[in-house]
C-alpha positions as CSV (number, residue, x, y, z in Angstrom):
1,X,135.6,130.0,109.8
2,X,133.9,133.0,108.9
3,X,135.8,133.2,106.2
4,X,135.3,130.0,104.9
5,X,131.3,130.6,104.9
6,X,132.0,134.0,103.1
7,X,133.7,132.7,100.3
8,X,131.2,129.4,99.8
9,X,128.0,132.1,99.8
10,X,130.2,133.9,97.0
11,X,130.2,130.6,95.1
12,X,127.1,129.5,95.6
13,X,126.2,132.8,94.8
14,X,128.2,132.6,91.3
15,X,126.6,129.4,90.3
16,X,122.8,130.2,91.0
17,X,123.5,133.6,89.0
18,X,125.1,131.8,86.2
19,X,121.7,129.0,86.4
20,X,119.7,131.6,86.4
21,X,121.0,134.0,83.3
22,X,119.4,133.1,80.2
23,X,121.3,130.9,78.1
24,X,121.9,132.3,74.5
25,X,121.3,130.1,71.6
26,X,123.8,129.7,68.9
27,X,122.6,130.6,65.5
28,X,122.5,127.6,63.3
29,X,123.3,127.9,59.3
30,X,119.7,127.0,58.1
31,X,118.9,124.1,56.1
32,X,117.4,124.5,52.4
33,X,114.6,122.5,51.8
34,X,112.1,122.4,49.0
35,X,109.5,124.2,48.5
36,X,106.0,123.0,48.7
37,X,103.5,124.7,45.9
38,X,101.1,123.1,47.5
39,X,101.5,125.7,50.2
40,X,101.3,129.0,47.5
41,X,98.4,131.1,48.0
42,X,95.6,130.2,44.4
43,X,96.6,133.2,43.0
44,X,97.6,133.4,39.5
45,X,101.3,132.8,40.2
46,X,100.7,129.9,42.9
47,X,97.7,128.7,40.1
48,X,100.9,128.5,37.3
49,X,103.1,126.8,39.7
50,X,100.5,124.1,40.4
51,X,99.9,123.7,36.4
52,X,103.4,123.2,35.9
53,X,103.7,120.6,38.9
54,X,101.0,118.8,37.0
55,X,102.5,118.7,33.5
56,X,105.7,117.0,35.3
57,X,103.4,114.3,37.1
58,X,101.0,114.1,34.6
59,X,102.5,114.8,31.4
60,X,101.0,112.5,29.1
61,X,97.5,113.8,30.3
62,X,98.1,117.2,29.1
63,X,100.4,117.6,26.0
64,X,100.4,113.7,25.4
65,X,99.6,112.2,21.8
66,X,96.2,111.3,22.6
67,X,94.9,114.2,24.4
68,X,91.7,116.1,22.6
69,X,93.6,119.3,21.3
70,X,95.6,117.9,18.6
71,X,97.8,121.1,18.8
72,X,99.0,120.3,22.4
73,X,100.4,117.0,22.0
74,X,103.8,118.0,22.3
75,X,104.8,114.7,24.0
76,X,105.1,112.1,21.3
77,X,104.7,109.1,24.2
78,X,102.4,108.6,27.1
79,X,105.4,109.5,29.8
80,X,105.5,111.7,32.2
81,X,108.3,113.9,33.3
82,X,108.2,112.5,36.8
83,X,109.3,108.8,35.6
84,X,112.5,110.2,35.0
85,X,112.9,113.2,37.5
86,X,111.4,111.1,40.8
87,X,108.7,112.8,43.2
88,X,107.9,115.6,40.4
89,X,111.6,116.7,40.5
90,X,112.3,117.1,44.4
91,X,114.1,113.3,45.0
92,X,117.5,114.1,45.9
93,X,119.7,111.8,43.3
94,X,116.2,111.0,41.4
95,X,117.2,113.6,38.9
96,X,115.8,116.6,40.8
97,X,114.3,120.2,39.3
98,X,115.0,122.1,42.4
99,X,118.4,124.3,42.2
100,X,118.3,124.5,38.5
101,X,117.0,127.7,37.7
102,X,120.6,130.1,38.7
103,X,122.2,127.6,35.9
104,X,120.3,129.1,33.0
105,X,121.3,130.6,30.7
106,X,124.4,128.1,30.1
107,X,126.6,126.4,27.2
108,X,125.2,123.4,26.2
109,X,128.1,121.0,24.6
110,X,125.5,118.9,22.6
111,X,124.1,122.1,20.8
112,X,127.9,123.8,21.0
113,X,125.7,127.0,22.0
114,X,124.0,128.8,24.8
115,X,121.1,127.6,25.8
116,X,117.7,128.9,28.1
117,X,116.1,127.3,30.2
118,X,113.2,126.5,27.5
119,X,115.9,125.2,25.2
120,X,116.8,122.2,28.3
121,X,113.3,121.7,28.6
122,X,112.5,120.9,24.9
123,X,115.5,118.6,24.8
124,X,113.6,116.6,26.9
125,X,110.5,117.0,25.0
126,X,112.1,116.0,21.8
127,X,114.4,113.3,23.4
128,X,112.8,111.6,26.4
129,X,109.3,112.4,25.5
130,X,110.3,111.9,21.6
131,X,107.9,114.3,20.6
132,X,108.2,117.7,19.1
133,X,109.0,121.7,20.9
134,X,106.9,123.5,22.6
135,X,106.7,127.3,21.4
136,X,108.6,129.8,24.6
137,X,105.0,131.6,24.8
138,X,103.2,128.3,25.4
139,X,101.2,127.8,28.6
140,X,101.8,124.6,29.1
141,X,106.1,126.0,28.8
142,X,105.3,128.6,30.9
143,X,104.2,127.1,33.8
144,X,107.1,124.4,33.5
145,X,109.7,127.2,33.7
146,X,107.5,128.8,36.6
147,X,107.8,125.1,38.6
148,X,111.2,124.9,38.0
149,X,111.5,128.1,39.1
150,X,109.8,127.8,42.0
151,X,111.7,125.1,43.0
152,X,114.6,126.6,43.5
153,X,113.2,129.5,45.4
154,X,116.0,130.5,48.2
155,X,118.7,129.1,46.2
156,X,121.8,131.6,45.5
157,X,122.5,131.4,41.7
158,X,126.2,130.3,42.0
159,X,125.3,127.1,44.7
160,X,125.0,124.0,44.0
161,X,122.7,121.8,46.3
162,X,123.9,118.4,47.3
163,X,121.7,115.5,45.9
164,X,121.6,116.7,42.3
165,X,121.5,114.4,38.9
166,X,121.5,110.6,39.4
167,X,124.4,110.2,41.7
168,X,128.1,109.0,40.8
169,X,129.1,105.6,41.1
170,X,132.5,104.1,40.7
171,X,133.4,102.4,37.4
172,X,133.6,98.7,36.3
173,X,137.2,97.8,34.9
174,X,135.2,95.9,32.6
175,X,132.4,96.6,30.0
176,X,128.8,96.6,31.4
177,X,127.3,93.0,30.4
178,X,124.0,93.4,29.2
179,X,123.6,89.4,28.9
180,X,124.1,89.6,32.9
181,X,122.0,92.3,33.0
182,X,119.0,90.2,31.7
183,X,119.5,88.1,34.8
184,X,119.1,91.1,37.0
185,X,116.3,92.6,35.3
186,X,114.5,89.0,35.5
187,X,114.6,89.2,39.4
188,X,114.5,93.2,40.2
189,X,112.9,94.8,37.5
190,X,110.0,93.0,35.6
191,X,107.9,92.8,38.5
192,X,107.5,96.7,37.3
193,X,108.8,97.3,34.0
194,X,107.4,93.9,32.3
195,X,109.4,91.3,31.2
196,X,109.2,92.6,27.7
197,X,110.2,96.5,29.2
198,X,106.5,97.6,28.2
199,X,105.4,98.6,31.2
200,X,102.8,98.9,33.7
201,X,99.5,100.8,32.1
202,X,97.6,102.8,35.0
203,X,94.4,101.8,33.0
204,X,93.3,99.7,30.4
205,X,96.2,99.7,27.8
206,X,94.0,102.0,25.2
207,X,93.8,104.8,27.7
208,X,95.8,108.3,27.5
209,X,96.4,107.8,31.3
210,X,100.1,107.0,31.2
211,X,101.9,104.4,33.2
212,X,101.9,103.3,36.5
213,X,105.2,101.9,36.1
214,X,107.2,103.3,32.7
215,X,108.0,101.5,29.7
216,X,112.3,101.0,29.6
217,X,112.5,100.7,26.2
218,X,109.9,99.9,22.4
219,X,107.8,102.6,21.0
220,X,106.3,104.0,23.5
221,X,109.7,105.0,25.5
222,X,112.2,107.3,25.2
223,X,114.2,107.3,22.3
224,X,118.0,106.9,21.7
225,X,119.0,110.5,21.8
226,X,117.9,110.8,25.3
227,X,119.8,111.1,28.5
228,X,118.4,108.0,29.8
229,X,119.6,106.3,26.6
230,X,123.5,106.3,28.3
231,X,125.2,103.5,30.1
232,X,126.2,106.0,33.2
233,X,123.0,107.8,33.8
234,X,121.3,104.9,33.5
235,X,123.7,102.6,35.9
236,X,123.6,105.7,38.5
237,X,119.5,106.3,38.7
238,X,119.2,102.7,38.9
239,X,121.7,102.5,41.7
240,X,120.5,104.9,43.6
241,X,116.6,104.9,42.9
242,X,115.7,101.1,42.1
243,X,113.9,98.8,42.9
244,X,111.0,101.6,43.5
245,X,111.5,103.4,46.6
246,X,114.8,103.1,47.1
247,X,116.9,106.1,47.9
248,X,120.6,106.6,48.1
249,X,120.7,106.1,51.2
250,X,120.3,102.9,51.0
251,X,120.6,100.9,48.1
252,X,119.6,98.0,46.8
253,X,121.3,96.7,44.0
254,X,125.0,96.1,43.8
255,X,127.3,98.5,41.8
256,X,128.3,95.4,39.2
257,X,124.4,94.5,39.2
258,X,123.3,98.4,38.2
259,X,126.0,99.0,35.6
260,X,125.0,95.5,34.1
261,X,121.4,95.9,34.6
262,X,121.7,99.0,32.6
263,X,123.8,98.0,29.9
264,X,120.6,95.5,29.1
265,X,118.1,98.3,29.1
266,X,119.8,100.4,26.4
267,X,120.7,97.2,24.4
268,X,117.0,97.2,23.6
269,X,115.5,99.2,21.0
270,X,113.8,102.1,21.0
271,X,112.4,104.9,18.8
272,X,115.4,106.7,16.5
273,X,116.2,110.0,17.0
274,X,116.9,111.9,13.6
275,X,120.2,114.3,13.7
276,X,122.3,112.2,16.3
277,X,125.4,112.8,14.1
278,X,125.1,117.0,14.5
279,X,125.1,116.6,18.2
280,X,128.3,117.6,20.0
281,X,129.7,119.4,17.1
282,X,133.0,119.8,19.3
283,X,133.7,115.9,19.6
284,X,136.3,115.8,22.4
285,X,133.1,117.0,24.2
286,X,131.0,114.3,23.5
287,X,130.3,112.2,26.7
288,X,131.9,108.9,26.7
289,X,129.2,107.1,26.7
290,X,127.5,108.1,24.1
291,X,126.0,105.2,21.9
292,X,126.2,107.1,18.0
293,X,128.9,108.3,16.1
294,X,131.0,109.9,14.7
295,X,133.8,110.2,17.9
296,X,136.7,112.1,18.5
297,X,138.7,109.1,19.1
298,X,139.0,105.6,17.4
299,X,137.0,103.5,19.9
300,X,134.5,101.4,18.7
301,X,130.8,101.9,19.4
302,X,130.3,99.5,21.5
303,X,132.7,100.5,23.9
304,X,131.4,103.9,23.9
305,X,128.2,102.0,24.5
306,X,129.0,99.6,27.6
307,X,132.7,100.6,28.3
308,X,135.1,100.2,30.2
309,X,135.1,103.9,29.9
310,X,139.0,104.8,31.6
311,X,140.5,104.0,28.3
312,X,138.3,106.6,26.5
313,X,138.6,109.1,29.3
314,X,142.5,109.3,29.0
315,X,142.4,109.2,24.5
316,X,140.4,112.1,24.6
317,X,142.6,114.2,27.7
318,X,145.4,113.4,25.3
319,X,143.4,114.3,22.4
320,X,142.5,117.7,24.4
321,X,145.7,118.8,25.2
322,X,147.3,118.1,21.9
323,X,144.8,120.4,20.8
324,X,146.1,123.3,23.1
325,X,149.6,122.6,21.2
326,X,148.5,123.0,17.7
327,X,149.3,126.5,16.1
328,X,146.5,128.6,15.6
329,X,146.0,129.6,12.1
């Protein structure tokens, strides 16, 4: 019996003691988030980072075509960065600026060269905001670089954070409709964007004080060498971002309803960009969905345009790898 009572004390012994000892917490792989400049101390650096945070939100305010210094108006439309990369560049599928800066310098397939981080940035400036460079020494350049930057503090160059560009949809098996796609836009879309695409003006309509809601296509939009001119990044940031506040998470438009919703938007016109022909000088790197000429392979421009975009895909891996074959001169 005695016995029995020394070996449950040793037991009871064991399991107070191990109660008792401390328990050790696992270390967990931390989380990136972004960064918030609003939290930088207001000294010169954390002063350039909040500049450049502006010129994304408020683009059209600062080197738009109506501000007062005739030699800032860089932007050649009342845009602002943030219409196309969502909550100033940190909405995860919303084309986000965080993550970007380990990327730069890198080969850019539409140039066919190496390009800096001020060279991406004045594609948009000529493209989306179809207006003209800004000079690398420029303060309004410099503190865009500095947000970008900044955004991608903690980031290891050679990572790549999850939620970047505009998402990735599957495919239609069919070309994009764009005469659907007017149906759509009536009932999701021009509550926002106008039923004639123009927009939603934050103020009266002859104010430099850009757009509540942004024009989708006429004069004062982006212009047909943009990004935002193609079928798939359209059909993707529309998935995943539209009608406003949706997030990936959970969208709201179907995947035939975003690809043919798209497919109306850049049927409309839009302001010309000049040079469209030089771009891609190695064709078989062209995207597929680029809208202009010339191409690598003999589809037509419309299918480049709306798709289907399979049939294109496997022309130009052929195309590629009878490249690879050809003697060498």
């Amino acid at each position: 019996m005695r016995l029995l009572h020394t070996s449950i004390a040793f037991l009871l012994a064991g399991s107070i003691s191990a109660m008792s000892s401390p328990v050790v917490a696992q270390p967990k792989a931390r989380v990136w988030t972004v960064p918030e400049a609003g939290a930088l101390p207001r000294d010169a650096h954390g002063m350039q980072v909040r500049e450049g945070r502006d010129l994304v939100t408020a683009t059209y305010a600062h080197i738009g075509p109506n501000v007062a210094d005739a030699a800032k108006r860089y932007a050649g439309n009342n845009l602002a960065c943030a219409n196309c990369h969502l909550q100033a560049g940190t909405k995860k599928f919303g084309l986000p600026l965080f993550g970007l800066w380990g990327d730069f310098p890198q080969y850019s397939a539409r140039i066919g060269a190496a390009i800096s981080i001020e060279d991406r940035i004045n594609s948009c400036m000529t493209r989306s905001m179809n207006g003209r460079p800004m000079p690398a020494d420029a303060p309004e350049m410099q503190a865009i670089v500095s947000y970008v930057k900044f955004l991608s503090t903690g980031v290891a160059p050679d990572r790549r954070l999850p939620g970047m560009g505009a998402g990735h949809m599957r495919e239609l098996k069919r070309a994009a409709d764009p005469k659907r796609g007017e149906r759509v836009y009536a009932h999701a879309c021009a509550a926002c964007h106008n039923t004639d695409g123009s927009g939603i003006r934050n103020s009266a309509p002859n104010t430099d004080l850009g757009y509540l809601m942004p024009p989708l296509w006429g004069a004062d939009s982006f212009n047909d060498g943009a990004g935002m001119a193609r079928l798939i990044n359209v059909a993707n940031f529309v998935h995943f971002n539209m009608p406003h506040g949706t997030d990936y998470l959970n969208p709201q438009l179907s995947v035939e309803n975003a690809w043919d919703v798209a497919a109306y938007v850049v049927s409309q016109p839009r302001p010309h960009k000049v040079g469209l022909s030089k771009d891609f000088p190695d064709l078989l790197l062209k995207p597929v969905d680029a809208a202009y000429g010339p191409y690598a392979d003999k589809f037509s421009a419309r299918q480049h345009k709306y798709g289907p975009f399979a049939p294109i895909r496997a022309a130009i891996t052929k195309l590629k790898r009878e490249e690879k074959t050809k003697p060498h001169q």
